[in-house]
Structures are given as structure tokens and as C-alpha cells.
C-alpha positions, 0 to 999 in steps of 0.5 A, spaced: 473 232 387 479 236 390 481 243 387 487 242 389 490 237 384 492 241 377 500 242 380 501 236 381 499 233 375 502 239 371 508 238 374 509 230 374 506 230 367 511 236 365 517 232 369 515 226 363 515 230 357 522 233 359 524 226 360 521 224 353 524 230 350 531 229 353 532 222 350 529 223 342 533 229 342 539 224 344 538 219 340 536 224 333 544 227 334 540 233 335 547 239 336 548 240 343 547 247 343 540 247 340 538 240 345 539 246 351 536 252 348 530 247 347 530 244 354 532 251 356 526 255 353 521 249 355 523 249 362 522 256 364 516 256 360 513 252 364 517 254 372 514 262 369 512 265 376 507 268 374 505 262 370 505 258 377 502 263 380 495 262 377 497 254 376 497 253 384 490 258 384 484 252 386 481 250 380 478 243 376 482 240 372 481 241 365 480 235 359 483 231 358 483 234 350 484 241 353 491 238 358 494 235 350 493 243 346 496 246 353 502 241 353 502 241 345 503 250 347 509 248 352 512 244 347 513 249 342 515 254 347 523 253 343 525 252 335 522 244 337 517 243 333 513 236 332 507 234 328 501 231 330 503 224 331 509 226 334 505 230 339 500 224 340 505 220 342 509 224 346 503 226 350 500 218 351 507 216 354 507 222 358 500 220 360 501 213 362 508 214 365 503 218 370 498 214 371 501 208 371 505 212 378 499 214 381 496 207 382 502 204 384 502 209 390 503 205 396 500 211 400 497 218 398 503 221 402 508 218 396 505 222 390 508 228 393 515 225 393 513 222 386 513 230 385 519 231 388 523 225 384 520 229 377 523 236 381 529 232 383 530 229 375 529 236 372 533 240 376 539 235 373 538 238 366 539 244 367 545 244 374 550 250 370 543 253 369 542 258 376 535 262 373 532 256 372 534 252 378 531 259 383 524 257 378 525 250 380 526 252 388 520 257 387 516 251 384 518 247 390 516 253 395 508 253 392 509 246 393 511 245 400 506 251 402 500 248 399 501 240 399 506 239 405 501 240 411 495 236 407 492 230 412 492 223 409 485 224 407 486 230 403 491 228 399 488 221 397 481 226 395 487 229 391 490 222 387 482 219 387 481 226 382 487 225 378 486 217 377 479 219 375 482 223 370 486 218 368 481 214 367 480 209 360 486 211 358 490 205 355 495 206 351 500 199 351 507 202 352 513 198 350 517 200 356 512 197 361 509 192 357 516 188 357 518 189 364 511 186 366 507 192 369 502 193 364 498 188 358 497 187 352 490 191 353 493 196 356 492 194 363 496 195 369 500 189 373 500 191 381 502 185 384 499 185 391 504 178 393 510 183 395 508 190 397 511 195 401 506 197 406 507 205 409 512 207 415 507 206 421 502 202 418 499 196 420 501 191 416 494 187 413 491 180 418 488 184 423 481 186 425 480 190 430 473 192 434 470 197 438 464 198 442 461 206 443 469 208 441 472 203 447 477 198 443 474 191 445 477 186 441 482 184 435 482 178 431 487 175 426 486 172 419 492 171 415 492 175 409 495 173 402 502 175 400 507 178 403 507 186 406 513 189 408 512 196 412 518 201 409 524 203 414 522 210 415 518 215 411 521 219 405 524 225 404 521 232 403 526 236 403 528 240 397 535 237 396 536 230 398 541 224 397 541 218 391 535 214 394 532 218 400 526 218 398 525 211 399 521 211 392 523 211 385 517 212 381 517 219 378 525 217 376 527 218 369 526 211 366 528 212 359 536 215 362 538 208 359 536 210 353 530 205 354 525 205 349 519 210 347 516 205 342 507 205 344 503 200 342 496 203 340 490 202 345 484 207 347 489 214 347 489 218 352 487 225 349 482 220 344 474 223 343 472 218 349 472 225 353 466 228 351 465 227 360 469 232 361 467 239 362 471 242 357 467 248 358 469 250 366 475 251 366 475 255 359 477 261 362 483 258 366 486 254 359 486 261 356 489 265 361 495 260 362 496 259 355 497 266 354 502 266 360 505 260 356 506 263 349 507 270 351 513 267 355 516 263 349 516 269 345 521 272 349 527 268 347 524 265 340 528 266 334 525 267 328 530 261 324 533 256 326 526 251 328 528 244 326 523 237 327 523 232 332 520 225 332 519 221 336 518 215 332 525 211 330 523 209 323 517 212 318 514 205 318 514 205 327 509 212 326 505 209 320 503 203 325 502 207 331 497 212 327 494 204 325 493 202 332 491 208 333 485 208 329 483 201 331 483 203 339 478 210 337 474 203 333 473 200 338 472 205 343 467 208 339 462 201 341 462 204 348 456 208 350 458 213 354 452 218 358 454 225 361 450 226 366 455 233 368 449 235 362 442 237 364 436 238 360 431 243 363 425 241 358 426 233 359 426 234 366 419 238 366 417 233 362 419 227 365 415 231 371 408 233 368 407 226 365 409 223 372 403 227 374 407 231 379 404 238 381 406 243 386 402 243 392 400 249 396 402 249 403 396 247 408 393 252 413 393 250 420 386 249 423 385 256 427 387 259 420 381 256 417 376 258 422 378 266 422 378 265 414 371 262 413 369 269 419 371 273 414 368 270 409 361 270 412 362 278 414 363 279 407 357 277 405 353 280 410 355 287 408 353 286 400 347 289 399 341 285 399 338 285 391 331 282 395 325 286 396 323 287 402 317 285 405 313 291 407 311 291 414 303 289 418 299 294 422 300 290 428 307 291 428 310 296 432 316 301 435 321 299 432 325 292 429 329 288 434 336 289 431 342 284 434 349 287 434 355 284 430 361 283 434 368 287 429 372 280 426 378 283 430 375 282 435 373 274 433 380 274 431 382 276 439 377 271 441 378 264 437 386 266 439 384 266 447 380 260 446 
């Protein structure tokens, strides 16, 4: 598990819920001056230097619970409000979108330029606004700081983590279901049959042998489908030109206008993440929630909130809350075991009925010996409770005694010997 994965997912997942935000308040008629003052305030909560300062510190990522509180506290930094179901939403298309970019990575290097798409589309927002533009150049500083020099191998640790955040999350979105890249069980479609293959990477149908390090042999297979190594590598610099990234995941999808409408499926913040240790990073979710709702207080105003939906009828947020509940339904027959969670006394149970006791550690043979002759001294200074028996008239002068050696001076002995 890498430590190194909340920038990526906050800055990918926040470049969504921006996406997200910009087109409702379109389609709403909301008034221009309080669509920029809510995408004002949001973005500079969350390009906060101090903010991002803490978030590119290393740490495990937080629930999947914790992540939908923490963005619900960025998207009411400004006068927008949002009620639960809303927010549910917001966040399950924030989280697919996402997710859905992730296992559609061609390498691990092409998260980074993901991020960069995301980086790239908010700037666009906000282009008349220069303190929010030094914001994103300073998020893009940390960002090249701790990512850019990664190796390959680092980096994919870094994806594997966040798709393993990801996982079970299965809400069918509209978007995705009518273009053919997800079904109806909330699965995505990766088409193996057309693949770009990364710039210097050997195109798949070769297999390769070696012998104590020394190239041997190739041999060829032909591999299904059709694999196209991509012209070069995509850019990482700050500011680019119209498609140099080479990548149009992380793009803003709905700048058509294309639909935010969601299907239901097993929510992404749904009860089936009792897994996560929400209890780890406790400190961090506090201290970053503190940063982001004393930041919004700085420029919130008292009147003037308004409502936001993200549903374009009553009857849409109606049957979302129904195919809500039934994903939570069915989920719920999915046995789940933690085993982040160790129980002490059932452990030292399962082990006293194994029988399982603790030996003592064995005494090499010389050892024995010395021990067994100090023992044997012992005993010969005790005093006799015997009577003595008295001595006959034939005997005489005095009684024989034989001379004890010292027991260092035996322990000397069997040493030498």
C-alpha cells in the first residue's frame, strides 16, 4: 500500500466535482455572479496552501465514508447548499468518473497526466481569476515535486491503492452506460481488441528467455486484438497545447452538457465499508477538515445561500433514493470479514486449545554438566540429620579425609576438556 496516494485522488476527484458543479449550475439558470462566487470559494478551499500542505504529507487513505463527509465540507465552502441525496449523488459520479479513469490507464505514468487533464480543465474556469491561478501553480509544484521522479514501479503501487479504494463501488451512470463503457451491473467495458500500448513498450506476442541473466531466446505467439504503440509520451509540463497530453481521460465530459443522470447500484460511500480503518487517519480528516471550513469562513456570507440539485425533476431524485436502497439490499447478502480487526483473546484462545505451550530454551550439554555439579555441592554442604556412629577402639589416629576440588575450579576443568 503506498502513502503517497491522497493528492491524487483528492485532486482528480475535486477536478470532477467541479465538473459536476459547473454544469448543474448551468442547467439551474443559477445567476452568473453567484455561479463564480461558488466556484470561487470551492476552488480556493480546496487549492488552500496550508490545505495542500498537509494533503501531500504521507498518509493512508481515508474511507470511503470519511472521503464523502470531507468533499460534503468542500462543497458547502460558498452559499451553495445541497441536501443528502444530492450530495449522494454528486459524490457517486465523482467516484465513477474516477474510477472508471483509473482502470483505463494504458500505464501508470498516464495517471499523472489524468491529474494534469483535471488541473488543466479547472484552470479553464477560473482563467480572469489570477490568485486562484498561483493556487493551481502551487498544486502543480507539489505535484511535480513528489510524483514527477517516481519510477514505474512506484507509481503503479500508488494506482493498485486507489483502485483498491475503489473497489465495489458500482453506481450505473447514464453517461457511461449509453456510450457503452459500463453495464447494467455497474461494471466497467475495457476493450482489450483496440489498445494503445505505451510509447516504448513492447507490443504484446513475444516471449522472451533468459538463463543466469543472459538473454537466450525469443519466441512469438500471436496475441488477440489489436495494439497500437502511442506516438510518443504525453506531456507533463504545466501549460500545454489542445491535446498534448496524448489522453483525454480526466477531460471534462459533461462540457456538452451531457447528463449527470445515475442508475443506482451499490453506492460508492455505502455501508459495505466497514473494511476501512476509519479510525487511522482520524487525526489527519480532522485537521484537514479544520483547514477547509475555516478557509470558507473567510469569504462566506451570512444571506444570499441558495439550494442546488442535481436531479432535473423530483421523480429522477425519487427513483435514485429507490435504486439506492435496492443496491444497499443487495449488498447487504455479501458477507464481509475484516481482518484489519484482531481479536487478542480469540487468538490466545484458538492457541490454549491447540495445546500450543511456550518451550523453554534448551541448554546445550557442558551447560548440563556444570549445573548437575553444583548441584551435587550443594547437597554435600547441607548438614547431616543422621547420627554419627561412634568410633571402635581399634581404630586410630586420625580419619582419612579426601579433598573436595572448588566448583570453579571443575567449571575450568570441563571448559578445557
Amino acid at each position: 500500500m503506498s502513502l503517497r496516494t491522497m493528492p491524487i485522488l483528492f485532486l482528480n476527484m475535486g477536478g470532477e466535482m467541479a465538473y459536476i458543479l459547473e454544469q448543474r449550475l448551468q442547467a439551474q439558470s443559477v445567476r452568473n455572479d453567484k455561479s463564480v462566487k461558488v466556484m470561487g470559494d470551492i476552488l480556493s478551499t480546496m487549492f488552500n496552501k496550508k490545505f495542500l500542505d498537509e494533503l501531500f504529507k504521507p498518509q493512508e487513505l481515508y474511507s470511503r465514508r470519511n472521503m464523502r463527509a470531507f468533499f460534503e465540507k468542500l462543497a458547502h465552502a460558498s452559499i451553495m447548499r445541497l441536501n443528502q441525496t444530492s450530495m449522494d449523488k454528486l459524490y457517486d459520479l465523482m467516484t465513477m468518473a474516477v474510477k472508471y479513469q483509473l482502470q483505463s490507464c494504458a500505464s501508470p505514468r498516464e495517471m499523472l497526466l489524468i491529474t494534469l487533464n483535471h488541473l488543466d480543465g479547472v484552470r479553464k474556469m477560473v482563467q480572469n481569476d489570477a490568485k486562484l491561478q498561483t493556487l493551481i501553480d502551487y498544486a502543480f509544484s507539489l505535484l511535480e515535486k513528489q510524483f514527477f521522479a517516481m519510477t514505474t514501479w512506484e507509481l503503479m503501487l500508488v494506482r493498485t491503492t486507489l483502485l483498491n479504494f475503489y473497489q465495489d463501488a458500482r453506481v450505473k451512470v447514464s453517461l457511461l452506460l449509453r456510450e457503452k463503457k459500463q453495464n447494467e451491473e455497474g461494471r466497467f467495458f475495457i476493450d482489450i481488441t483496440n489498445m494503445t500500448i505505451p510509447h516504448g513498450a513492447t507490443l504484446p506476442g513475444s516471449v522472451r528467455y533468459f538463463e543466469e541473466g543472459a538473454f537466450t531466446k525469443t519466441t512469438n505467439f500471436e496475441a488477440t486484438g489489436t495494439f497500437v504503440e502511442s506516438p510518443a509520451l504525453g506531456s507533463l509540463e504545466k501549460t500545454v497545447k489542445k491535446g498534448e497530453r496524448l489522453t483525454a481521460l480526466g477531460m471534462n465530459m459533461y462540457k456538452s452538457g451531457a447528463s449527470t443522470e445515475v442508475k443506482g447500484g451499490v453506492g460508492s460511500s455505502a455501508a459495505g465499508d466497514e473494511t476501512s480503518k476509519e479510525s487511522d487517519a482520524k487525526d489527519e480528516l480532522n485537521l484537514l477538515s479544520h483547514l477547509i471550513q475555516s478557509n470558507a469562513k473567510k469569504g462566506k456570507a451570512d444571506k444570499g445561500d441558495f439550494a442546488l440539485s442535481l436531479f432535473e425533476t423530483e421523480e429522477d431524485e425519487v427513483a435514485f433514493v429507490e435504486e439506492a436502497k435496492k443496491g444497499a439490499a443487495d449488498d447487504d447478502k455479501v458477507v464481509r470479514i475484516d481482518a484489519s480487526k484482531r481479536d487478542k483473546r480469540s487468538m490466545e484462545k484458538m492457541i490454549g486449545d491447540m495445546g500450543v505451550k511456550e518451550r523453554k530454551p534448551r541448554k546445550d550439554k557442558g551447560q548440563d554438566i556444570l549445573d548437575m555439579m553444583d548441584e551435587a555441592e550443594e547437597r554435600d554442604k547441607r548438614p547431616s540429620t543422621s547420627k554419627s556412629r561412634p568410633r571402635t577402639s581399634s581404630s586410630k589416629g586420625p580419619r582419612p579425609t579426601t579433598s573436595r576440588p572448588a566448583s570453579s575450579k571443575r567449571r575450568a576443568s570441563s571448559k578445557n576438556s
